[in-house]
C-alpha positions as CSV (number, residue, x, y, z in Angstrom):
1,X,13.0,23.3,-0.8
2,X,15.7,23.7,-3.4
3,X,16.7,21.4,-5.9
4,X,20.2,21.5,-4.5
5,X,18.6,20.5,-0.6
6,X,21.2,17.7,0.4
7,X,18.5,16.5,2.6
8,X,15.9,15.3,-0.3
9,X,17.8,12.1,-0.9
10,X,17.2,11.1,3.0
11,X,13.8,12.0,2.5
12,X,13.5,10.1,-0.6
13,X,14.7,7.2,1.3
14,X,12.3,7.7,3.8
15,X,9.8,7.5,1.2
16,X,11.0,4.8,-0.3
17,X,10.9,3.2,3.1
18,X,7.1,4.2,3.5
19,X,6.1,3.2,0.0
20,X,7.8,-0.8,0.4
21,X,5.5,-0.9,3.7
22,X,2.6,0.8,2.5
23,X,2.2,-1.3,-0.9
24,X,3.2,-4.5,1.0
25,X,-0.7,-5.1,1.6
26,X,-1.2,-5.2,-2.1
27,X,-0.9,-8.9,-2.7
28,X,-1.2,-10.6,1.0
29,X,-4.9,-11.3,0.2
30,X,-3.6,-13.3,-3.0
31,X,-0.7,-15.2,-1.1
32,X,-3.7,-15.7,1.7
33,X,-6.1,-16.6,-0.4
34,X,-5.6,-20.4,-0.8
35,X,-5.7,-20.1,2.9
36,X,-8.9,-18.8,2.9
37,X,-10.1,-20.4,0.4
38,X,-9.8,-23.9,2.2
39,X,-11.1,-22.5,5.6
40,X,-14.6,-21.2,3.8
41,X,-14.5,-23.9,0.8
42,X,-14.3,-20.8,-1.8
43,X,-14.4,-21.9,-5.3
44,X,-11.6,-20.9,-7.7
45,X,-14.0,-18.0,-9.4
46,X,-14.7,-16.9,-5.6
47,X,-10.9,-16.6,-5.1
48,X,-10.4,-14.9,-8.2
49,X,-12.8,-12.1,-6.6
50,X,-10.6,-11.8,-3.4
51,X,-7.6,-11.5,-5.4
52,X,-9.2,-8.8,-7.8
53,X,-11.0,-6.7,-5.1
54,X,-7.6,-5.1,-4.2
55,X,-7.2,-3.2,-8.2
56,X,-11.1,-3.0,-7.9
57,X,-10.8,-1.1,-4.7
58,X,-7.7,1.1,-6.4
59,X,-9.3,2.2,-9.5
60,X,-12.1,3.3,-7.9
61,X,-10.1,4.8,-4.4
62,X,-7.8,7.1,-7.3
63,X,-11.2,7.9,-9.1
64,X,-12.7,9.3,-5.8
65,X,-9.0,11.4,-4.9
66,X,-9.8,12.8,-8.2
67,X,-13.2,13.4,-8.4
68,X,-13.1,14.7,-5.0
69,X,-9.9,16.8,-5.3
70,X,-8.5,15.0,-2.1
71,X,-4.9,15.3,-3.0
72,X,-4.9,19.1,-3.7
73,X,-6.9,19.7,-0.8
74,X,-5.2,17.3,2.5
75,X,-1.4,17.4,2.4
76,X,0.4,14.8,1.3
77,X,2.3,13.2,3.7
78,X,-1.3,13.2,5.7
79,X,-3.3,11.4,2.9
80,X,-0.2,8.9,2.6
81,X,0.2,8.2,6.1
82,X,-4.5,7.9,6.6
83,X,-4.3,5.4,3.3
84,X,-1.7,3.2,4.7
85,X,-3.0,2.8,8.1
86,X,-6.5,2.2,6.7
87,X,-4.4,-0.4,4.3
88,X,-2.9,-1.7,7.3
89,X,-6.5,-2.3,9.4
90,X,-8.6,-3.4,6.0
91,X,-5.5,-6.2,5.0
92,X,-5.5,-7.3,8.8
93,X,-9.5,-7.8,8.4
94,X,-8.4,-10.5,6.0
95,X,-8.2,-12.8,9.2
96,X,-11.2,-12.1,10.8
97,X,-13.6,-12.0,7.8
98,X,-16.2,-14.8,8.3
99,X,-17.6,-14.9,4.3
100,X,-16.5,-14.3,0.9
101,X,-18.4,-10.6,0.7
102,X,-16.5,-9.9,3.8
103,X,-13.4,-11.2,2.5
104,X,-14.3,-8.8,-0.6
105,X,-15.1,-5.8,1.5
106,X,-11.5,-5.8,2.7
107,X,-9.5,-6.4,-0.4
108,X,-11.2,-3.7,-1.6
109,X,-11.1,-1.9,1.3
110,X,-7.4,-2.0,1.4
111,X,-7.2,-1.3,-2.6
112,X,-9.3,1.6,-1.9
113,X,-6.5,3.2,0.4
114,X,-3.8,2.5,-1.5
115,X,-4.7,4.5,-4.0
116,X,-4.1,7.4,-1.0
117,X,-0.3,5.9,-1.0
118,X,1.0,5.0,-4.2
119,X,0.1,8.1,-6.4
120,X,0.9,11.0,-3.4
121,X,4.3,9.7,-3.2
122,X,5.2,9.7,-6.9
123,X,3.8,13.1,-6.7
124,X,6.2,13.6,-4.2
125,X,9.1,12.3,-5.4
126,X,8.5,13.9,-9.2
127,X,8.5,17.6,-6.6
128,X,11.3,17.0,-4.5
129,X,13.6,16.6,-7.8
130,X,13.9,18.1,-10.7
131,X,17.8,17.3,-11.6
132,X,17.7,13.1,-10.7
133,X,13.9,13.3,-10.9
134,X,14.1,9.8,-12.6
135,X,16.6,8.4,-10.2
136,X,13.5,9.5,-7.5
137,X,10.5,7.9,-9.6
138,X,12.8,5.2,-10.2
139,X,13.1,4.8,-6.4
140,X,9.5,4.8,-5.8
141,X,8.6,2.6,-8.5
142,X,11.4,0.1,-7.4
143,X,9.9,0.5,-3.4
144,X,6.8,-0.1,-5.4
145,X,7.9,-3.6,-6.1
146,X,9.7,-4.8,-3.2
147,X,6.3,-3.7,-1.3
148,X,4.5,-5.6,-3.5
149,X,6.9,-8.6,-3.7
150,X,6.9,-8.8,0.3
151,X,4.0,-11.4,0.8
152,X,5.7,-13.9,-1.6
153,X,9.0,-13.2,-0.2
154,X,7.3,-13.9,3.6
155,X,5.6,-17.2,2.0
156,X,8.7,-18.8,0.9
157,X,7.8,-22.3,0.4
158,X,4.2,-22.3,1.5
159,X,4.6,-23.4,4.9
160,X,3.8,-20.4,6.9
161,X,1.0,-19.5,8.6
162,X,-1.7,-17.3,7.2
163,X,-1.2,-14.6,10.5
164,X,2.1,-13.7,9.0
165,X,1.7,-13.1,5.6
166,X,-1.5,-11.1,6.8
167,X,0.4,-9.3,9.8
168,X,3.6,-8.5,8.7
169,X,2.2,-6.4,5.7
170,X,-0.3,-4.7,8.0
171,X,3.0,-3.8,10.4
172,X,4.6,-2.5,8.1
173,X,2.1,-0.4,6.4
174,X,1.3,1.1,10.0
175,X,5.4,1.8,10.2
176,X,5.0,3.6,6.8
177,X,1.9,6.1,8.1
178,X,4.8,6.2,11.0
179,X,7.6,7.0,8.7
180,X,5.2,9.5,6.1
181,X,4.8,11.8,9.6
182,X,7.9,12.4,10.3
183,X,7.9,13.9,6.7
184,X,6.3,17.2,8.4
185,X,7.2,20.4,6.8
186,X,8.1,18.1,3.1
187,X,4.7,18.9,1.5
188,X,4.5,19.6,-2.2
């Protein structure tokens, strides 16, 4: 692929599509958590360790890819497109876990995986350009956000149920390891 390939910007969208599904599972266990928190009678310092697990479970999920050499070894639209459905199943465990360690297990879980999502498509992105390579990491980091932001956005004034700031994240991270396959033949 050149750096003149017209058809790099509708892939970057693509991505950027992928990446505001994928990272939408990053914070539905901290909009759930008062939820939670109310149907197990957590403490406040037991919620803080649901809403932590998810950068626990990122730290060490990049820290294994790089140890383990994952990301030079699986291609990249395949490691993106494992993480986020494995971030889609461990953030849809969030209403089915019966205890706090459980609870735990899948915030970290689903940081764990994201760590598969976040960093292969910046590495993407950064390949795909070289003239506008900003614009691209720009585009990711701003996908980044609006993935993130989703859970609040779906929460509104409080008054929604758990199942859809729990499902709607997981739906959408499974439409992202939809949307990073039909990426095939875009490897960097």
């Amino acid at each position: 692929m050149t750096d003149t390939d017209t058809a790099r910007w509708r892939r970057l969208a693509l991505l950027a599509f992928a990446v505001v599904g994928g990272m939408s599972t990053w914070f539905a266990g901290s909009v759930a958590a008062p939820l939670r928190a109310a149907d197990l009678a957590l403490t406040s310092g037991e919620v803080g360790w649901l809403v932590s697990g998810v950068q626990l479970g990122f730290v060490l999920g990049t820290l294994l890819i790089a140890v383990l050499n994952i990301a030079d070894v699986v291609p990249g639209r395949r490691l993106f497109a494992v993480s986020a459905l494995g971030a889609a199943m461990a953030n849809a465990a969030l209403l089915v876990a019966p205890t706090l360690p459980w609870l735990v297990a899948s915030r970290l879980a689903t940081g764990l995986c994201l760590a598969g999502v976040y960093p292969p498509a910046m590495k993407m992105a950064a390949t795909w350009f070289r003239h506008s390579r900003g614009l691209a990491i720009g585009t990711v980091v701003g996908a980044l956000t609006i993935g993130k932001a989703l859970p609040y956005l779906l929460q509104g004034d409080g008054a929604v149920a758990i199942e859809l700031v729990v499902l709607v994240p997981s739906l959408a991270a499974l439409a992202a390891a939809e949307a990073k396959l039909e990426l095939q033949g875009y490897e960097y």
